[in-house]
C-alpha positions as CSV (number, residue, x, y, z in Angstrom):
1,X,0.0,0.0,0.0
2,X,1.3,3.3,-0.7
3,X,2.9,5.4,2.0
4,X,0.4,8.4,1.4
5,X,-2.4,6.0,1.6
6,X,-1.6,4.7,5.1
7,X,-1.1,7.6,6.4
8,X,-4.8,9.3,5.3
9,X,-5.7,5.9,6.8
10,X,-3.9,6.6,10.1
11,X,-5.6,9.9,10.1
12,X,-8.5,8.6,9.7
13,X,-8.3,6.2,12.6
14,X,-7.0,9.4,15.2
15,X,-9.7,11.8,14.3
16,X,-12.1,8.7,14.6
17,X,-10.2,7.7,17.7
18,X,-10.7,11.9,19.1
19,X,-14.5,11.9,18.3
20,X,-15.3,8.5,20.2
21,X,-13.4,10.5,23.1
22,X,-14.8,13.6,23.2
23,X,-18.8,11.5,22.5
24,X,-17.5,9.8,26.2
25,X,-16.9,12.6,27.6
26,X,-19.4,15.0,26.4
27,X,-22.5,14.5,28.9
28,X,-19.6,15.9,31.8
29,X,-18.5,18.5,29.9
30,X,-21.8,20.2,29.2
31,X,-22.4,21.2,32.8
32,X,-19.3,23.0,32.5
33,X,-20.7,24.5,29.1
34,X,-23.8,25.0,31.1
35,X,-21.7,27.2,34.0
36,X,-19.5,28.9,31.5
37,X,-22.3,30.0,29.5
38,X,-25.3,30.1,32.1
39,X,-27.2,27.7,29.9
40,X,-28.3,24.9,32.3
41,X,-31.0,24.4,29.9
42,X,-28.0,22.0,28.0
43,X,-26.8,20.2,31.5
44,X,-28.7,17.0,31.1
45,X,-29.8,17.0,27.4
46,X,-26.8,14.1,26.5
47,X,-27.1,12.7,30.0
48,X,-28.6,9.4,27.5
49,X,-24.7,8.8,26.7
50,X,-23.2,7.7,30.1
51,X,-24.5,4.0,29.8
52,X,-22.8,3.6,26.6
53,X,-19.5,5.8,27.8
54,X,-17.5,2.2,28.5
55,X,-17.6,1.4,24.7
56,X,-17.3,4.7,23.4
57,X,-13.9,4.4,25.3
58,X,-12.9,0.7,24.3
59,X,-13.6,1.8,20.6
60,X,-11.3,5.0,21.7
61,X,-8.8,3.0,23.0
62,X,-8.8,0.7,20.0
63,X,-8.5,3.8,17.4
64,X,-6.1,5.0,18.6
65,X,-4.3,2.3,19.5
66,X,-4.5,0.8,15.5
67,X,-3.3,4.3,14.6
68,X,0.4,4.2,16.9
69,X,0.4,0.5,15.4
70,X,-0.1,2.4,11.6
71,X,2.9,5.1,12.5
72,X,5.5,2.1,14.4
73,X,5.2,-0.6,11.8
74,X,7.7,-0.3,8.9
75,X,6.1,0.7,5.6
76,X,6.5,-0.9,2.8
77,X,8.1,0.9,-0.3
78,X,9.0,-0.7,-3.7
79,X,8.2,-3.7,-2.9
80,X,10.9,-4.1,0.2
81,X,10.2,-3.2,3.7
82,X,12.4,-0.7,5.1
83,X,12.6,2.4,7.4
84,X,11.5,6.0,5.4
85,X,13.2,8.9,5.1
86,X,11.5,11.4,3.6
87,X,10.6,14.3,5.5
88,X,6.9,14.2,7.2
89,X,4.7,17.2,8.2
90,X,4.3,17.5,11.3
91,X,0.4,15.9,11.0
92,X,2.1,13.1,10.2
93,X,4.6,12.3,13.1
94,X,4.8,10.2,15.7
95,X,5.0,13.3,18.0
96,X,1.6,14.4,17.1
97,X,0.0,11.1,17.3
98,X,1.5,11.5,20.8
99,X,-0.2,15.3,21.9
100,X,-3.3,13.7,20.3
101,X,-3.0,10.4,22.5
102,X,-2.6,12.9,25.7
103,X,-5.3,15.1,24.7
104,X,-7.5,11.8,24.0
105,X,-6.4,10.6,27.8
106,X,-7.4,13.8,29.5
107,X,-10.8,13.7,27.9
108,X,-11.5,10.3,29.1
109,X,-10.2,11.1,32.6
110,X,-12.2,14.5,32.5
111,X,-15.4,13.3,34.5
112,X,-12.7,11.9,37.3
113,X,-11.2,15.9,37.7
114,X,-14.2,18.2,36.4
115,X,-14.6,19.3,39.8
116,X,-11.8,21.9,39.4
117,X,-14.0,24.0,37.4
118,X,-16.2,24.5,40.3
119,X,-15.3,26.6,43.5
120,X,-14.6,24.9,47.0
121,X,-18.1,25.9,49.2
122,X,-17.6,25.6,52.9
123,X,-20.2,25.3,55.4
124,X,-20.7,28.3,57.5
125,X,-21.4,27.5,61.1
126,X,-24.8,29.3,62.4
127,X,-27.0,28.8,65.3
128,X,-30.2,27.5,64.7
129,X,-33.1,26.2,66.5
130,X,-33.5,22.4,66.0
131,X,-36.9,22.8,65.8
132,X,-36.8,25.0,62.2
133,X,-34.2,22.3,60.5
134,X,-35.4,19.7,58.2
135,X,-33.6,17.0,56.2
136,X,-34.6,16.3,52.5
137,X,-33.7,13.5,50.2
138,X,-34.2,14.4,46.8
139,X,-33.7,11.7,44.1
140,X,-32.5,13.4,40.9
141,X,-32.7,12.4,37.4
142,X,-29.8,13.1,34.7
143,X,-26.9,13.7,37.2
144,X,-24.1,11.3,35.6
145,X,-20.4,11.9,37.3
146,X,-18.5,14.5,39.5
147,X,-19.8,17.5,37.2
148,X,-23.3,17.1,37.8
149,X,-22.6,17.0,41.6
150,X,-20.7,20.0,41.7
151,X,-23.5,21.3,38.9
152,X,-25.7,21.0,41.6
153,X,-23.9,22.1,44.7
154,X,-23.3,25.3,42.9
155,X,-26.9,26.3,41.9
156,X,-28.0,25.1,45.5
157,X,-25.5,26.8,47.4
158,X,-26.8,30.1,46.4
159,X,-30.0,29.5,48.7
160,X,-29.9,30.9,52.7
161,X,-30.3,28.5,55.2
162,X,-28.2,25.3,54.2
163,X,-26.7,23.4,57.0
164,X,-25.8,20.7,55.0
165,X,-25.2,19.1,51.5
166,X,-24.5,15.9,49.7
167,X,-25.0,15.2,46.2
168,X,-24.1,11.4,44.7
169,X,-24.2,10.9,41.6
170,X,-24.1,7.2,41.8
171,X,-27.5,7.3,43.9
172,X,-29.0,9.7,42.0
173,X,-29.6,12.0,45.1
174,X,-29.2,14.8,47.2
175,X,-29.0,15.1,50.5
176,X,-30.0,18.5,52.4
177,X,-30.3,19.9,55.7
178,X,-31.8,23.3,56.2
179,X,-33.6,25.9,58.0
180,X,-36.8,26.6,57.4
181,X,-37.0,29.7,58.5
182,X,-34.9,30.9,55.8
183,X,-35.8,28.8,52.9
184,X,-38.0,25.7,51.5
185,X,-38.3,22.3,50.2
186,X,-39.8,24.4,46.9
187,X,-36.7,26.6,46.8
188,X,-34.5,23.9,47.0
189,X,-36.6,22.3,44.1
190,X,-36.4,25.0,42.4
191,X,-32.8,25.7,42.5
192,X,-32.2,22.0,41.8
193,X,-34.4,22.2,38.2
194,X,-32.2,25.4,37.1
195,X,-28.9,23.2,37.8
196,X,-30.8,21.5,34.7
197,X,-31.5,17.8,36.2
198,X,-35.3,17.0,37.2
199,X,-36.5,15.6,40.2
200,X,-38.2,12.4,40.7
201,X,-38.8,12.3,44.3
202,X,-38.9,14.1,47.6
203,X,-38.3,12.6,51.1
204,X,-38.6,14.6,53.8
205,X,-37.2,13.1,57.3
């Protein structure tokens, strides 16, 4: 096969092998969108990906992999296989296949360090009466890794009266203490549905 030829074909296989990435990682980026751009409206629109995320990143994994397996293998000229000298653009080096490989990592790691994009809340200490404080457990629909939790931590933090937060992800909940003298199961609600995810259920202990 001609050299030219494998290399569109390696091509190929990387900007396949970026796509597949950035498809994996696209329902925890868009809560980032969503924060960037105020548009929470987008958070949990491609939320329908996650469950297929594992092979989106075995077929990344595999692209990419065929493509450094394209670039190491000797090519074949005139009928001999041997080592080529002629001078490559820079597309077609190994040390771009390599900045593409890192890029490709960090977009399959991004839901593990998404988080960073958010800002650190701590809890402020207040006095309350015991009687005014209420627990709710709010199952939420649409939240799939660390970037919907934080999502949601930073919509609900705005409210008064929180004495405590947890949002998981992998239960599909939220956890909340509060005072409700300063604010209410609806505001929480509320403040939960502009995050972008809906709620399926409320508990209140």
């Amino acid at each position: 096969m001609p050299i030219k030829s494998e290399v569109k074909k390696s091509n190929k296989f990387i900007g396949a092998g970026v796509l597949t990435a950035i498809a994996a990682s696209f329902c925890c980026i868009t809560p980032i969108l969503a924060l960037m751009t105020g548009s929470s409206g987008i958070v949990s629109i491609f939320s329908w990906i996650d469950p297929f995320r594992p092979y989106l990143i075995g077929i990344t994994v595999l692209l990419i992999g065929f493509a450094w397996y394209q670039k190491l293998r000797p090519q074949k000229k005139d009928g001999c296989i041997c080592d080529t000298t002629e001078k490559q653009k820079f597309i077609q080096t190994k040390s771009f296949l390599g900045i593409i490989t890192v890029v490709t990592a960090l977009l399959l790691a991004f839901p593990h360090y998404s988080k960073i994009f958010y800002p650190e809340y701590q809890s402020k200490l207040i006095k309350v009466d015991k009687a005014s404080t209420r627990e709710v457990n709010l199952k939420i629909k649409g939240m799939t890794c660390e970037a919907c939790e934080e999502h949601v931590k930073h919509e609900v933090y705005k409210l008064t009266g929180l004495l405590t937060l947890s949002v998981s992800y992998t239960n599909k909940n939220a956890l909340i203490t509060f005072d409700t003298t300063k604010t209410s199961i609806k505001e929480i609600e509320k403040a939960v549905e502009k995050a972008g995810y809906k709620i399926t259920e409320t508990k209140l202990k």
